[in-house]
N, C-alpha and C positions, 0 to 999 in steps of 0.2 A: 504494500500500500504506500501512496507517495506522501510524501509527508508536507502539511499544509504549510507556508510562509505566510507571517504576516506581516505589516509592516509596522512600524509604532510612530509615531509622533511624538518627541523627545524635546523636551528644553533642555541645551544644556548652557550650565552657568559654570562662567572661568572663575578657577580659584586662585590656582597659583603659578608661576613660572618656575620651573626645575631644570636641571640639569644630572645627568645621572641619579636622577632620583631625590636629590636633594635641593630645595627650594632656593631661588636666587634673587628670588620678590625684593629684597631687602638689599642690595648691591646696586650700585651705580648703575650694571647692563640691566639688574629687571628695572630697577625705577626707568630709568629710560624706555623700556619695553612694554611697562605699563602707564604711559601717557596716552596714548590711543586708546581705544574701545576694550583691548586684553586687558583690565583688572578685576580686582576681586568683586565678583559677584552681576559680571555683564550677562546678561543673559541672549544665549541662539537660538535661532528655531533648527531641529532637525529632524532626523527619519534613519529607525534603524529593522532591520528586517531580523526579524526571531522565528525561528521552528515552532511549531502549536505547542512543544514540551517546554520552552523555555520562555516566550509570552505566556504561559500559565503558570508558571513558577514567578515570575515578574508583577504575575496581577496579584497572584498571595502574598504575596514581599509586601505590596504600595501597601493591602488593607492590615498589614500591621505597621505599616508607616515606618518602614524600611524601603532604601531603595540602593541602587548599586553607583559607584562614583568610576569612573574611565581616567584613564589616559588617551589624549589625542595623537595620536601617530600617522603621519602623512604615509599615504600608499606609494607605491614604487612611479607612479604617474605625479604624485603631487609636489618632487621633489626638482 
């Protein structure tokens, strides 16, 4: 049986600028990096596609007021 895709409808809001995992918000290159629209708590609109298993595991997350935080990482095109 083929397994159904959905698509979601996503805000996501920037928190931090990192570098190897570690926050640089606070250094001369994030301060400068978050002068434009990148700082804490800008909010995007976006769209991400889930499995029927994993959009239903996502909708029981929201209703205990749980939800999951990303990393943005540019694809091999966006580079």
């Amino acid at each position: 049986m083929p397994v159904e895709i959905k698509k979601i409808k996503v805000k996501l809001v920037f928190h931090d600028w990192v570098r190897m995992g570690n926050s640089i918000y606070n250094t001369e290159e994030g301060l400068e990096l978050s002068s434009g629209d990148f700082h804490s708590g800008t909010t995007f609109k976006g769209e991400i596609e889930l499995d029927e298993w994993n959009a239903f595991d996502l909708a029981e997350a929201f209703k205990k007021d749980a939800w999951p935080a990303f990393y943005l990482i540019p694809g091999e095109d966006a580079k």
